[in-house]
C-alpha positions as a printed NumPy array, in Angstrom:
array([[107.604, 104.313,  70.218],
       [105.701, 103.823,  67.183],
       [105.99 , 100.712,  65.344],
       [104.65 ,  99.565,  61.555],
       [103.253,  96.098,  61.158],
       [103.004,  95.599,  56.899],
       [101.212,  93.616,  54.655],
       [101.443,  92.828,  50.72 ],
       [101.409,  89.986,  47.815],
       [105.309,  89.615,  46.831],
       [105.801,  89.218,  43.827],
       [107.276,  85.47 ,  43.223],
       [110.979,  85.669,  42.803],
       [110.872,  89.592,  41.814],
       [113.728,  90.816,  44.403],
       [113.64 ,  94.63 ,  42.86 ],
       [109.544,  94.703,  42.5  ],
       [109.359,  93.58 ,  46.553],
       [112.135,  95.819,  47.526],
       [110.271,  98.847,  45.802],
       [106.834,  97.63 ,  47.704],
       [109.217,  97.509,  50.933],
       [110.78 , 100.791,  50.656],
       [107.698, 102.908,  49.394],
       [105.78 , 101.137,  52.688],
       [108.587, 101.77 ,  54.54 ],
       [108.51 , 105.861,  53.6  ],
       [104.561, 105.802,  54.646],
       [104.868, 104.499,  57.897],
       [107.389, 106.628,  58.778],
       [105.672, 109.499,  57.025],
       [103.241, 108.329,  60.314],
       [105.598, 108.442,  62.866],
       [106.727, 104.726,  62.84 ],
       [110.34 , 104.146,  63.997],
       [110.099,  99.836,  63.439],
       [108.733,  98.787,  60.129],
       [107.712,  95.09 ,  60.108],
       [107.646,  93.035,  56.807],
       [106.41 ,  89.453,  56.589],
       [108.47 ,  85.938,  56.344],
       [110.635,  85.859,  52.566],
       [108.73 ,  89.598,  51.896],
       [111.588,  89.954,  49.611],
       [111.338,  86.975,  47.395],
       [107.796,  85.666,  48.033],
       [107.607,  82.319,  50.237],
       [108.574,  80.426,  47.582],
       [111.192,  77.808,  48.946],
       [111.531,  75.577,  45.73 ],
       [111.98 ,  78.626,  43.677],
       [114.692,  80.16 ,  45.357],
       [116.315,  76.316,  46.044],
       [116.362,  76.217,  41.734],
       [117.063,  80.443,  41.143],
       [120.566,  80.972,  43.209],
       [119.794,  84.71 ,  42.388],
       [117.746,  84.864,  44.534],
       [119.976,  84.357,  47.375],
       [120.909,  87.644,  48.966],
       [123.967,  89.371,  50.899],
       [123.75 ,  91.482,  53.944],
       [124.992,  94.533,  52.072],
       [123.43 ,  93.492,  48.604],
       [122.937,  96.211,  46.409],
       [119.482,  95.398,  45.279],
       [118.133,  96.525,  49.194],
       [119.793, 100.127,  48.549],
       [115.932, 101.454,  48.236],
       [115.244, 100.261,  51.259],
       [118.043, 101.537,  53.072],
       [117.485, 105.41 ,  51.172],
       [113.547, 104.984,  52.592],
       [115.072, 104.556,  56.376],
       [117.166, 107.007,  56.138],
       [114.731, 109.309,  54.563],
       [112.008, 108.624,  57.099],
       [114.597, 108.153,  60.049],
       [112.789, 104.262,  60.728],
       [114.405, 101.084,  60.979],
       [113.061,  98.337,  58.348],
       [112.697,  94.911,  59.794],
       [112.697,  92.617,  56.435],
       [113.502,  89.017,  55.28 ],
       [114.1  ,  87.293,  52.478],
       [116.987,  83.908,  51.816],
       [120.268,  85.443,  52.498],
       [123.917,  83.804,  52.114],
       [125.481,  82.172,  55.33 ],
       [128.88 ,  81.636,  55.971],
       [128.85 ,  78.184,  53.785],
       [127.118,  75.895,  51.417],
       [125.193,  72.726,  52.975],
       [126.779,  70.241,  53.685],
       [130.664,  68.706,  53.851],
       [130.57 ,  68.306,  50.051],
       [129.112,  71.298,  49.657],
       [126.01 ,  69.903,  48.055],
       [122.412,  70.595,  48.166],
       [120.349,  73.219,  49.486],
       [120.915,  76.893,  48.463],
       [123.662,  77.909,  51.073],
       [120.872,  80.759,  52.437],
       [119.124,  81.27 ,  55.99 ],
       [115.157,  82.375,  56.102],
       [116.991,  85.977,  57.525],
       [115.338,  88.843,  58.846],
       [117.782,  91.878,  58.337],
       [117.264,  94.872,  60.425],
       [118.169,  98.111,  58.598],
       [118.61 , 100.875,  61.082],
       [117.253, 104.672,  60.905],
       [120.837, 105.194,  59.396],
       [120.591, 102.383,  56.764],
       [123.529, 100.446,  58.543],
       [122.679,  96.757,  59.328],
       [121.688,  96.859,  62.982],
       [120.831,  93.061,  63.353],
       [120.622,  89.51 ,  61.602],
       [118.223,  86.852,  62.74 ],
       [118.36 ,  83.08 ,  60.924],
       [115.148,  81.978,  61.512],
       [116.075,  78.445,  63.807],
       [113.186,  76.064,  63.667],
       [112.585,  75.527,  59.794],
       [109.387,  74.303,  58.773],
       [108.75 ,  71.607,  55.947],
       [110.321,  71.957,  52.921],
       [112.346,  74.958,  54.495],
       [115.014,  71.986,  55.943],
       [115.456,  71.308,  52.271],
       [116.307,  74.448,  51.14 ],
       [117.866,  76.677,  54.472],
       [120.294,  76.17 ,  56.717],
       [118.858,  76.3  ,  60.621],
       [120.152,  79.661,  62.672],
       [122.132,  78.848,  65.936],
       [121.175,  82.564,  68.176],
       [118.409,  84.76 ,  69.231],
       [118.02 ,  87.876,  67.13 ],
       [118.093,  91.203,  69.241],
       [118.357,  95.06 ,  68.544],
       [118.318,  98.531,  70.363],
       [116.644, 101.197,  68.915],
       [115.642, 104.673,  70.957],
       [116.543, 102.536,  74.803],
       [113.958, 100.009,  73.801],
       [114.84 ,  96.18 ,  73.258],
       [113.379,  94.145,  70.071],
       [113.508,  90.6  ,  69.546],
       [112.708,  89.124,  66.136],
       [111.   ,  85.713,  64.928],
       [109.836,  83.746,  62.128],
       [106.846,  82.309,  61.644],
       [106.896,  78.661,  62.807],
       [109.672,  80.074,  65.287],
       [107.135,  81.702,  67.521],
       [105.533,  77.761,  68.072],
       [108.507,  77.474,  70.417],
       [107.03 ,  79.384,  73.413],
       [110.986,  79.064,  74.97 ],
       [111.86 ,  81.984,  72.017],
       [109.585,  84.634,  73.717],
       [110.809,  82.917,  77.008],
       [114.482,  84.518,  76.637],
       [112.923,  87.246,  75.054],
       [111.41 ,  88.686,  78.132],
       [114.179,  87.424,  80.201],
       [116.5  ,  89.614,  78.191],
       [114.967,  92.489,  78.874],
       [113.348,  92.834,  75.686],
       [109.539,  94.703,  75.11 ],
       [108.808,  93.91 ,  71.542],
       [108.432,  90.553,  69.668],
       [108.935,  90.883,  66.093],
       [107.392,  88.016,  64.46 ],
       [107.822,  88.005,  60.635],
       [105.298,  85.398,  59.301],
       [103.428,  83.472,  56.511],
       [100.475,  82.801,  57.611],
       [ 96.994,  81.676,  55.62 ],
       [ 93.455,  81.77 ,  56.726],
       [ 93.168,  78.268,  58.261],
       [ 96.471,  79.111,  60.893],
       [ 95.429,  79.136,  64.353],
       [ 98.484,  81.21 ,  65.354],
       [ 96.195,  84.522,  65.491],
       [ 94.443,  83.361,  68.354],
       [ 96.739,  80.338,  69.614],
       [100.235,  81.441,  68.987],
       [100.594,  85.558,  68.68 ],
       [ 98.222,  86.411,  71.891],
       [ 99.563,  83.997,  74.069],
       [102.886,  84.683,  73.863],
       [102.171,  88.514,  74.251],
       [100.253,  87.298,  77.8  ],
       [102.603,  84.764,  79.137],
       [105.805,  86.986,  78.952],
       [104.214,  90.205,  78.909],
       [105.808,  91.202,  76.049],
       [104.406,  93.308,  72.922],
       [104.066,  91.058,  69.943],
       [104.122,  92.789,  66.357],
       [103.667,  90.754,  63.67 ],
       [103.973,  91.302,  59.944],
       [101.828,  89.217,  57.459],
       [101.493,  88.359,  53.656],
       [ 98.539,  88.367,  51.216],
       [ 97.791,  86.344,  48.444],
       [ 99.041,  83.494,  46.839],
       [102.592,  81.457,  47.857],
       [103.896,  78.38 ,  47.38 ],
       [102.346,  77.502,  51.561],
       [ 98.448,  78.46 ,  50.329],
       [ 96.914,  82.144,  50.373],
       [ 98.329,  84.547,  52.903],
       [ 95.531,  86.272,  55.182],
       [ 96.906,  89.355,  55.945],
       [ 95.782,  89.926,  59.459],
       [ 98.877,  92.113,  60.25 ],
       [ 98.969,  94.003,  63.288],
       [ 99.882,  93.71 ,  67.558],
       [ 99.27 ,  92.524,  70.39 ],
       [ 99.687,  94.38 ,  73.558],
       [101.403,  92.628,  77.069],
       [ 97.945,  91.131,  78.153],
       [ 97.121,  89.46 ,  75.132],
       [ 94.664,  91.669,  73.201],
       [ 94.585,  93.192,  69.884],
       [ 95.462,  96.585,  69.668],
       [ 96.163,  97.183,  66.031],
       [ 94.586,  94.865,  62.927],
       [ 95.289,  95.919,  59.331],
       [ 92.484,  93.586,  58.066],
       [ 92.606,  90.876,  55.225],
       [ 91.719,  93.137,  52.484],
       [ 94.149,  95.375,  51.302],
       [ 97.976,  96.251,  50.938],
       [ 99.121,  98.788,  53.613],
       [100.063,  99.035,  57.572],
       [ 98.827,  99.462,  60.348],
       [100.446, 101.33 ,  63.722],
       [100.756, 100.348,  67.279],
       [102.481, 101.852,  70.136],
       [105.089, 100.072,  71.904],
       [106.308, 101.985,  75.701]])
């Protein structure tokens, strides 16, 4: 199986802008054979926490209306779109009801079909995410084509015990939806290692340019079962880049 790792600059609080980014990338990769399309940490939004704690606009549903694009481009192209962006959970923080913006850091899998195939809520928040998100409680898996996915979020894949269950479940691609800048030691300490230890493809989609974390690196790409690189978009430009998974 084919699979998309993605890269681009969101546009800061611009839901419609980042969904037509999504879907149009989305249409190419599977205009390339891709069958998994991976999109970066809050692709939809931007990573811009504080923003979408003071714009509850911003907050999305799993069927929301404003991701139809996306789910016309996988049906189009017949590929799954693995994106994430804050999306409503069952209830507000808190007892009172108070505070935060009632929203997980939630990768949505939209299937070939443009049916909702999976949630993930990312569970270890990082910074001033615990101000903002509410922690998930369960691993994130899908199915697609007899092959098993399991999806992460950035500071998620710190927690080697993640990719643990992963491969223990049966699954043979890591998902790993991330912010990540130029200074982040996760593309040699984090991404490879878990990819060796568990033997488990690790796909990761990246961000570029500026956020409210620092400057996003690109760097998008995979990592095959022992560890090395096998696909690298670069840190230049907008785009994808394809690796084969099976």
């Amino acid at each position: 199986m084919i699979l998309a790792a993605t890269q681009f600059a969101p546009v800061a609080g611009d839901v419609d802008a980042n969904v037509r980014t999504i879907a149009g990338l989305v249409r190419a990769a599977g205009a390339e054979g891709a069958r998994v399309v991976v999109f970066a940490e809050l692709c939809l939004t931007g990573y811009e926490p504080s923003l979408i704690r003071d714009s509850p606009a911003l907050v999305l549903t799993e069927d929301d209306p404003r991701l139809a694009p996306v789910r016309e481009a996988c049906r189009a192209v017949g590929a799954a779109a693995v994106v994430n962006g804050p999306v409503r959970t069952a209830g507000p923080r808190g007892e009172d009801g108070a505070g935060g913006s009632g929203a997980g850091i939630t990768t949505l899998v939209i299937g070939p079909d443009g049916s909702l195939l999976a949630r993930y809520d990312k569970q270890h928040l990082y910074g001033v995410e615990a101000e903002v998100f509410e922690p998930g409680g369960a691993d994130g898996r899908f199915t697609l084509d007899g092959v098993r996915f399991a999806l992460a979020t950035c500071y998620d894949n710190r927690f080697p015990e993640l990719a643990e269950r992963a491969a223990a479940d049966g699954c043979a691609a890591y998902l790993a939806s991330s912010v990540l800048g130029a200074d982040n030691d996760s593309f040699e300490e984090v991404y490879p290692v878990r990819a060796r230890d568990f033997g488990l493809h690790v796909v990761l989609g990246n961000v570029l340019g500026p956020n409210e974390d620092g400057t996003g690196v690109g760097g998008a790409g995979a990592w095959g079962p022992d560890g090395e690189r096998i696909a690298d978009a670069g840190s230049g430009e907008p785009g994808f880049v394809l690796a084969e998974v099976g």
